[in-house]
matplotlib code that plots the C-alpha trace (Angstrom):
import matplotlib.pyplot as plt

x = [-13.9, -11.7, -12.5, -13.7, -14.5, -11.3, -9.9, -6.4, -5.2, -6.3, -3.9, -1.1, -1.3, 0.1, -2.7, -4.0, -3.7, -5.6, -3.8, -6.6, -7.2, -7.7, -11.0, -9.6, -6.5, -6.2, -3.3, -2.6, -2.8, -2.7, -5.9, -6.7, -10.3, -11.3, -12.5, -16.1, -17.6, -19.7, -17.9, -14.8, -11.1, -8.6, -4.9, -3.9, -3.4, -6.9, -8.2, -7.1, -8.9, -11.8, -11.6, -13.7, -11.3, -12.9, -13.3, -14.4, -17.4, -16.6, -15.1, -11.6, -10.0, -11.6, -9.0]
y = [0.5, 2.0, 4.6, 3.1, -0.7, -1.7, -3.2, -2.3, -5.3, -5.2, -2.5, -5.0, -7.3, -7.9, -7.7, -10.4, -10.3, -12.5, -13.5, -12.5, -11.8, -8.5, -8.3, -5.5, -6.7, -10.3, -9.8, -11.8, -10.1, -9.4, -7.4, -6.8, -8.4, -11.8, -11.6, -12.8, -14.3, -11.9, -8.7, -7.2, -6.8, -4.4, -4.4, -1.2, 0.1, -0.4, 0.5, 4.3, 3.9, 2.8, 6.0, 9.6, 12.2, 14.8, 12.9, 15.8, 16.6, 20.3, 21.7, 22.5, 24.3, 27.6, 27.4]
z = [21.9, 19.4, 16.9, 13.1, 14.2, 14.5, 18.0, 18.8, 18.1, 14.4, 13.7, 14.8, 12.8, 8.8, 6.2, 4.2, 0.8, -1.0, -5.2, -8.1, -11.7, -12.8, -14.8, -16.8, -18.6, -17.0, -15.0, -11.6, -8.8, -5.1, -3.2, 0.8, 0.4, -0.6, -3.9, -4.6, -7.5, -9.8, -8.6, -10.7, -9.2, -10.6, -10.5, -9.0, -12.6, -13.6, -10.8, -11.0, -14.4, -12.4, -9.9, -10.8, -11.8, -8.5, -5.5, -3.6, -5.4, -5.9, -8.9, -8.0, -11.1, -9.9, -6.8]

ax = plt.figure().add_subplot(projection="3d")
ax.plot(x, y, z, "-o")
ax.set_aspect("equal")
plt.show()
């Protein structure tokens, strides 16, 4: 078995992208997931607006 779920043959092959509408600012598209009803999708732009500024969970400016 292969480390994180995936079988080696998943690595292999292309992506699917599946086409979308940004609930954000409306515009079309294109995501890894199939996108179900009553949950948002972002276009990569709104979706950085979407993401915490600290990731980490520790305050960084000190370092």
């Amino acid at each position: 078995m292969a480390y994180g779920g995936y079988r080696d043959n998943d690595r292999d092959r292309p992506k699917e992208f599946f086409d979308a509408v940004c609930s954000d600012c409306g515009k079309e598209c294109k995501v890894p997931f199939k996108p179900t009803q009553g949950r948002p999708v972002y276009c990569r732009d709104c979706f950085r607006k979407h993401q915490p500024d600290d990731r980490g969970g520790r305050d960084r400016s000190r370092f």
